[in-house]
N, C-alpha and C positions, 0 to 999 in steps of 0.2 A: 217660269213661263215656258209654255211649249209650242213649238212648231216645228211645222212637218221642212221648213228651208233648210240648206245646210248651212254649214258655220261657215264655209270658205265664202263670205259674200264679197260682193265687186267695188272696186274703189273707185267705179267711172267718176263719180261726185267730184272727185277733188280741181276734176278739169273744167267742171260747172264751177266751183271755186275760184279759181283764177277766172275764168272769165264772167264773173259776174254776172250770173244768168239772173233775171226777175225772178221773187218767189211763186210768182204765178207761171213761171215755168217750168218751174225744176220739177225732171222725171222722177215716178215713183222709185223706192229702192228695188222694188218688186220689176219693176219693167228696165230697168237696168239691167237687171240678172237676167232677166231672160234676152235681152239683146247681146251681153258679153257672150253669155254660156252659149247660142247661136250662132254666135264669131265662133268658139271652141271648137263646135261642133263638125265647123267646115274647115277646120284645120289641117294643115298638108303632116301635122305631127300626132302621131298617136297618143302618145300622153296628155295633148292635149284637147286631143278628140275625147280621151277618157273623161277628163273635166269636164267636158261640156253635156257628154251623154248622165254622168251624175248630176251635173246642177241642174237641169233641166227634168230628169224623170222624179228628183227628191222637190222640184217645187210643184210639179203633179202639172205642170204642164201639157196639157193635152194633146193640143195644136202639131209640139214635137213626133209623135208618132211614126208618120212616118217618112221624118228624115231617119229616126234610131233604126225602121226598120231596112233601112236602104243599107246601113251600116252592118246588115248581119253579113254579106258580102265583101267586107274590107279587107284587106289582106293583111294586117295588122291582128294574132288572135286575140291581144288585149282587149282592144277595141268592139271586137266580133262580142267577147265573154261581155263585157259590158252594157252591150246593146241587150244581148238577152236578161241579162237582170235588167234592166230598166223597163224592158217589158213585161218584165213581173209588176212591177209599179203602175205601168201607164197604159197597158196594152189596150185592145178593145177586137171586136171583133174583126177589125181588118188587119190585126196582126195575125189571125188561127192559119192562114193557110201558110205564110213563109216557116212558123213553130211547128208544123207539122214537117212541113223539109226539114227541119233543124233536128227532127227525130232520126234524122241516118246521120248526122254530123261525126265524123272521126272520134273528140274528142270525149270522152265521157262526162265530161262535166258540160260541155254543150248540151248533150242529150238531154241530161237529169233537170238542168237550165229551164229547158226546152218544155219539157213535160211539167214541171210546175205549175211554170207560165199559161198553158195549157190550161191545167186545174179552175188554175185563179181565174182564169178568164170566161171558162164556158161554166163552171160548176159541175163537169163529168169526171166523175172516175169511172176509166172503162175497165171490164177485166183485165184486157193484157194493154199496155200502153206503148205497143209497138208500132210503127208507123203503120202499117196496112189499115191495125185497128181505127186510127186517128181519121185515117183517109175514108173508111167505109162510114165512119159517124158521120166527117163532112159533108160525102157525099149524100148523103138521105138528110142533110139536116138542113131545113130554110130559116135562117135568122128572125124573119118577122113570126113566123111560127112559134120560133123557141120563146121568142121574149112573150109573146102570151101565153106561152104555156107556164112560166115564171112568173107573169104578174097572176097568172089565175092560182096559181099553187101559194102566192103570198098572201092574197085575197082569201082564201080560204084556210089561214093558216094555226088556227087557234088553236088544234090539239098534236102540231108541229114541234118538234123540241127547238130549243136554240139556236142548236147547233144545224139543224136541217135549216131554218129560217135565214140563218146569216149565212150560209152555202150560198142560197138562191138568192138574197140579197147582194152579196158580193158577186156572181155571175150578171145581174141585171145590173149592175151599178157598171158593167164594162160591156154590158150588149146590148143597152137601152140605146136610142136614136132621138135626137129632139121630138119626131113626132110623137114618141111616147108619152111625154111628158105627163099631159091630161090623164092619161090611164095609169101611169105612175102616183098620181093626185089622187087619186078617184081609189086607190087600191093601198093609200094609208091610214085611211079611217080605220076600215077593216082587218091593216094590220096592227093598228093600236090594239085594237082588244084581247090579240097575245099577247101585251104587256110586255111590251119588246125590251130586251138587257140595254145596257147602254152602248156596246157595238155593236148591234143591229141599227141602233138609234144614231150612228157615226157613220154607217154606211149606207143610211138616208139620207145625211148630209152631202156624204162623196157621189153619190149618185143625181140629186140635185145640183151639185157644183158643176161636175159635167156637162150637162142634159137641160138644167132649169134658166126660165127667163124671169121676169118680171111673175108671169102666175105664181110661180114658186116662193115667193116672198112673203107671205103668210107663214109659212111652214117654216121655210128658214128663220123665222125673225122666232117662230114661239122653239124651236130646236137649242140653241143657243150653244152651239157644239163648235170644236175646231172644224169641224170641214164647212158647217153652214157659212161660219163667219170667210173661208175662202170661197165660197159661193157668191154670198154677197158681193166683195170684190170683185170676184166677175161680172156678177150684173149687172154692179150700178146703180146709179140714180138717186134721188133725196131720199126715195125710199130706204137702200138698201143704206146710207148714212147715218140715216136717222134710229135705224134698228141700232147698227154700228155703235155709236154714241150713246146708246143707251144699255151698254152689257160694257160687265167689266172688263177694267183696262187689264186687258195682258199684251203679250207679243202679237199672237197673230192678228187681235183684234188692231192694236194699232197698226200693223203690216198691212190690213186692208183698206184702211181707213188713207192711208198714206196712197193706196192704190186708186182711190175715189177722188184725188185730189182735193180731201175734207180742207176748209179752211175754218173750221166750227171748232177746232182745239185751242183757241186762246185760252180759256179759264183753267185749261191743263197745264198751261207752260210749265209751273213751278214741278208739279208732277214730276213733268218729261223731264224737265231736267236731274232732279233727284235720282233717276233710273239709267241717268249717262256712266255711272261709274266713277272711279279714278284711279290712275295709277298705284297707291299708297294704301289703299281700302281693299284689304281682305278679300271682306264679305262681298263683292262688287268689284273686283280687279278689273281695271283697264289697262289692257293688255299690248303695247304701245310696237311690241315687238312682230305685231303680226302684219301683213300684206291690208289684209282689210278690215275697218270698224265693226264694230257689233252689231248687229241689226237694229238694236234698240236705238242705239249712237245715229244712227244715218236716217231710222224713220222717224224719231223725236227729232231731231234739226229741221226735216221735213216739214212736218205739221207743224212746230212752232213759227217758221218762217212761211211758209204758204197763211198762218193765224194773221200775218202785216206785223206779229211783234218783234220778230228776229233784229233788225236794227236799233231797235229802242231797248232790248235786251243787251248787245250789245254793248251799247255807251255806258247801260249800269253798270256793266261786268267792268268795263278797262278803266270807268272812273272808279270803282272801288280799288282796283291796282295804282292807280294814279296817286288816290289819297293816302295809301298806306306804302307809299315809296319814301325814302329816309334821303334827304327831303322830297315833301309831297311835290307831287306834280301838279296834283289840281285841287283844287279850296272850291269853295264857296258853293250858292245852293245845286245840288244836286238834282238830276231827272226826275218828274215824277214817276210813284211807283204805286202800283197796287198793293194790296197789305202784304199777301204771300210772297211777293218777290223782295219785298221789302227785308222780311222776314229772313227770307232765303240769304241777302246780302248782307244781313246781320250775323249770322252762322257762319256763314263763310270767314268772315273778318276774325274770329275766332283761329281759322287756320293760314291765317295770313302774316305769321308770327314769323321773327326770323327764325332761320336754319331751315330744318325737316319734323313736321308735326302729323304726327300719324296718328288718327284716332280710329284704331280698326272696328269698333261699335258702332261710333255715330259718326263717323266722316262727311263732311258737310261744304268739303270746298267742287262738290260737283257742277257748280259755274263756270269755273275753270276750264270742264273738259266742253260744255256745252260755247263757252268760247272758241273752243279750236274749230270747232263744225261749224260753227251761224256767222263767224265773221268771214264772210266771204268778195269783201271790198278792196282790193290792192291799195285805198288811199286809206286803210287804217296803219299802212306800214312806221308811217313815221311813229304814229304812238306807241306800237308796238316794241320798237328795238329799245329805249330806254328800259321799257319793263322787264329784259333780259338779266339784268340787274337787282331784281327786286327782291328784298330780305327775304322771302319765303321762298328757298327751291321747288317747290312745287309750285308757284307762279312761272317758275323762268321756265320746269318743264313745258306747260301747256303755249306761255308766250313760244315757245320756240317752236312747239306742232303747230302753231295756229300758222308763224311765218312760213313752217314748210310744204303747208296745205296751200299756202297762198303763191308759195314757189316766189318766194320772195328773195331774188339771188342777191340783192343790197345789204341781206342781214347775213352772209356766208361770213365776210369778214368779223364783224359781232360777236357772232356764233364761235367764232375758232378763238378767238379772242379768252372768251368762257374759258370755254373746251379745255387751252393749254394754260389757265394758270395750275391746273394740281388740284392736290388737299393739304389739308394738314396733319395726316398720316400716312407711316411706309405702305405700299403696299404688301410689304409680307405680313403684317398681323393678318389675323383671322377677320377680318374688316367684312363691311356689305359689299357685294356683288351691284345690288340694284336691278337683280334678273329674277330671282326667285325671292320673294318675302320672306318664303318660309325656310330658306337657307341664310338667313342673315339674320345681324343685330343691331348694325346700325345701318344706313339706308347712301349708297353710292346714286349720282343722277346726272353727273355728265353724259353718260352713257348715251342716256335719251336725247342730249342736244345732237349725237351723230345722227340720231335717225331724224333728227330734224334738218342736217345737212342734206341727210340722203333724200329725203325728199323733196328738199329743193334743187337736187341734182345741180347740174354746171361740172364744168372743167377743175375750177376753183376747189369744191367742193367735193368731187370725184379723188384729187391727186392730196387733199388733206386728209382722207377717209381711208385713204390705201396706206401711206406714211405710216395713221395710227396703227391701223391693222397688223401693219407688221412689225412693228417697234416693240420688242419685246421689254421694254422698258416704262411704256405705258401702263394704266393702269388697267384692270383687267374688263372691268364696264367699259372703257372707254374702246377696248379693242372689241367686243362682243358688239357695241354698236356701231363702231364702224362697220365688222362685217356685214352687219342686218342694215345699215346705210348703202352697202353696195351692194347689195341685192337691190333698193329698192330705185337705184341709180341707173340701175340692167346695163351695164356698158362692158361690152367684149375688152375692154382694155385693161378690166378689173381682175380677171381672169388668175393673171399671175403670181397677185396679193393675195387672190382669195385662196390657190392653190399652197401659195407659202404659210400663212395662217393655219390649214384643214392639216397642213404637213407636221409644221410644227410648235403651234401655239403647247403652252403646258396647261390650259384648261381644255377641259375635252368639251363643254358647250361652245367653245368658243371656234375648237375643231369642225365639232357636229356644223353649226349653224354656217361658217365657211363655204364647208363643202355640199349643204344646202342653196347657199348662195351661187358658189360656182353650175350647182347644175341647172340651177334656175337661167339665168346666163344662158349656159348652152344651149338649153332646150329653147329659147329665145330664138337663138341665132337661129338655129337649124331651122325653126317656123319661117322665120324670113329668108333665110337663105331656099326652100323649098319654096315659098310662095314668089320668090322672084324667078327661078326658073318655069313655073308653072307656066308664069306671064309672059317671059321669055320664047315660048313655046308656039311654031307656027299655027 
């Protein structure tokens, strides 16, 4: 599955988690990111100015514009360099006159930036592309002019080669104006008859996504391209859902659908859930070690729970752990279920065996991780902490993300409980890690309950996370996710463990991800410590 988002997405969700928010409320994944990466953007710290200027120009965010252009002025050149790549991305024509300054810019790579940007956005290559040249085009050139001189050269394009078509395609797709629209309409009959490639065909999408309202919905529904389907998303309506829902399921499509506030994915659930991943699966790794879920993980939770099934999904998933608890927790008749889910929780119970059962072909206990996303009710705690317990370590892993998504500080105790009985092997054999799959044999999983500490933060849970960290006598999982628990704890207090760990732990992931930690931290404080002088400020 492809999209144009990047992988660093935002974990705002987990604070709609704790507090319970209706599924009729919960924000798209889509409009999350763009409200974090908007915090980034006005951030008093550069790095994390860089953040924001990338999530924001890779979701093709338009709107963004021109705050990035306001940032070609920052006195940070990270920041400056980044701004101008992003307007390679997003630019439009009210970026051409500050890119045309940025043609004297000191830096050479500014310059080069600069001039691309340029390219992309007007569709001229001039002879010399030195600033005077840029400025004398400017000046003789009027926008409403240009864009028909581009729709009429599209219009007439039939003994055009590709390569000139998608030129003038990709300059109109960043010079068009809503008012265009109609004559943008009116000018792809005509260019259908050049039998347009399929990136000409992708940058009728980007150009309607931009620019298109409601008219445009014909066209994007018979396009069926990744840019149409982020079109859609933006327009809205039954209409653009109903297109939505009727083209295959990939990422972006669900990503838009999730934008629409669809509640029309019941009959998908089993789907959605099948494409959450797991920890233990290959083919499908969920990746437990990262800041933020998968797209797929946060916009499947979404739509199934906006579908009204998320709670009733729920009570299958934690009665099927209940029943298979040595002794069972819960008997008798069971939830109704529809055949697929039913289905679903018959698979599962196959990887509900005790120990660690890894079936990297058909892995099938992907319930489990759709449990740690949909239960988002603080009074499923009680049921949860016994299943901490439960014969199949890959149940105790997800029970334990579930509690720390839910920031359940009740179960910190529990949790360390796990944590410090051990294994049943030294660690100096050549044993699993539990970080990489594909550097092991057998499969370590304490590891994961620290990062289930870490995210339930607390003092409790902070001061047992630092201990492991630095105990070189622990096991080696267990200290790799403590560090990656005190990253996700962000406390300046953590600082000194994280620094004795990056110093001298004898794994070097264990160093690496440390001193990953520790910078994460800094670069924390210093955002705070600046924005409170800022505030500070007469």
């Amino acid at each position: 599955m492809t999209s144009k988002v990047p992988m660093r997405w935002v974990a705002g969700w987990l604070l709609c988690a704790a507090a319970n928010v209706p599924a009729s409320e919960i924000m798209s994944a889509y409009a999350e990111d763009v409200e974090r990466f908007t915090r980034l953007l006005n951030s008093p710290v550069p790095e994390r100015q860089v953040e924001g200027i990338q999530g924001l120009s890779f979701l093709k965010h338009w709107p963004a514009e021109t705050q990035i252009v306001a940032l070609l002025t920052n006195a940070a050149p990270a920041v400056r360099r980044e701004a101008l790549a992003a307007l390679a991305r997003i630019g439009t024509g009210r970026s051409v006159p500050v890119l045309i300054q940025m043609l004297s810019a000191p830096e050479w790579e500014a310059r080069q930036t600069a001039a691309d940007s340029l390219r992309r956005i007007t569709g001229q290559t001039l002879p010399t592309e030195s600033p005077e040249a840029w400025e004398a085009w400017w000046k003789t050139t009027a926008l409403p002019r240009e864009r028909r001189w581009l729709l009429a050269q599209l219009s007439t394009a039939t003994n055009a080669s590709p390569g000139q078509r998608g030129q003038w395609l990709a300059a109109l797709s960043r010079l068009a104006e809503p008012e265009d629209e109609e004559a943008c309409l009116q000018m792809l009959p005509r260019l259908s008859q050049a039998h347009p490639d399929p990136a000409e065909i992708r940058l009728v999408g980007e150009l309607l996504e931009r620019i298109g309202t409601a008219r445009s919905l014909p066209v994007l529904t018979a396009l069926r391209t990744e840019e149409a389907a982020w079109a859609l998303g933006r327009i809205g309506g039954a209409e653009a859902e109903r297109a939505l829902l009727g083209w295959p399921r990939n990422l972006t499509v669900l990503i838009n659908l999730d934008r629409l506030h669809s509640t029309n994915t019941g009959p998908w659930a089993a789907w959605l859930i099948r494409q959450m991943g797991l920890v233990t699966y290959r083919g499908q790794p969920d990746d437990l070690f990262h800041d933020e879920p998968q797209p797929i993980q946060r916009v499947a939770a979404n739509l199934i729970l906006r579908s009204g099934q998320g709670p009733a999904l729920v009570e299958v998933i934690l009665r099927e752990l209940e029943e298979t608890m040595e002794p069972p927790l819960a008997r008798g008749p069971r939830p109704a279920m529809t055949p697929d889910i039913a289905q679903l929780m018959a698979e599962m119970r196959e990887e509900l065996k005790p120990g660690f059962v890894r079936n990297d072909g058909v892995t099938t206990a992907q319930p489990l991780t759709a449990l740690s996303f949909m239960a988002r009710d603080r009074a499923l705690i009680p049921r949860l902490l016994p299943l901490l317990r439960h014969p199949a370590f890959v149940a105790r892993i997800y029970v334990a993300m579930t509690l720390g998504r839910l920031r359940a500080h009740e179960a910190t105790p529990a949790l360390l409980a796990v944590i410090r009985e051990g294994y049943n092997f030294a660690d100096a054999t050549a044993l699993a890690s539990g970080k990489h799959f594909d550097q092991s044999q057998t499969v370590r999983w304490r590891g994961f309950l620290c990062l289930a500490l870490g995210r339930i933060g607390g003092e409790e849970a902070r001061t047992a996370l630092e201990q492991i960290a630095t105990d070189p006598n622990a096991y080696r999982d267990l200290r790799y996710g403590a560090v990656i628990g005190l990253r996700f704890t962000a406390s300046p207090q953590s600082l000194p463990a994280l620094r004795h760990a990056a110093s001298h732990d004898i794994i070097w992931m264990v160093r690496d991800a440390a001193r990953e930690a520790a910078l994460h931290i800094e670069t924390l404080a210093r955002e705070g410590e600046a924005a409170r002088q800022a505030t500070a400020k007469p």
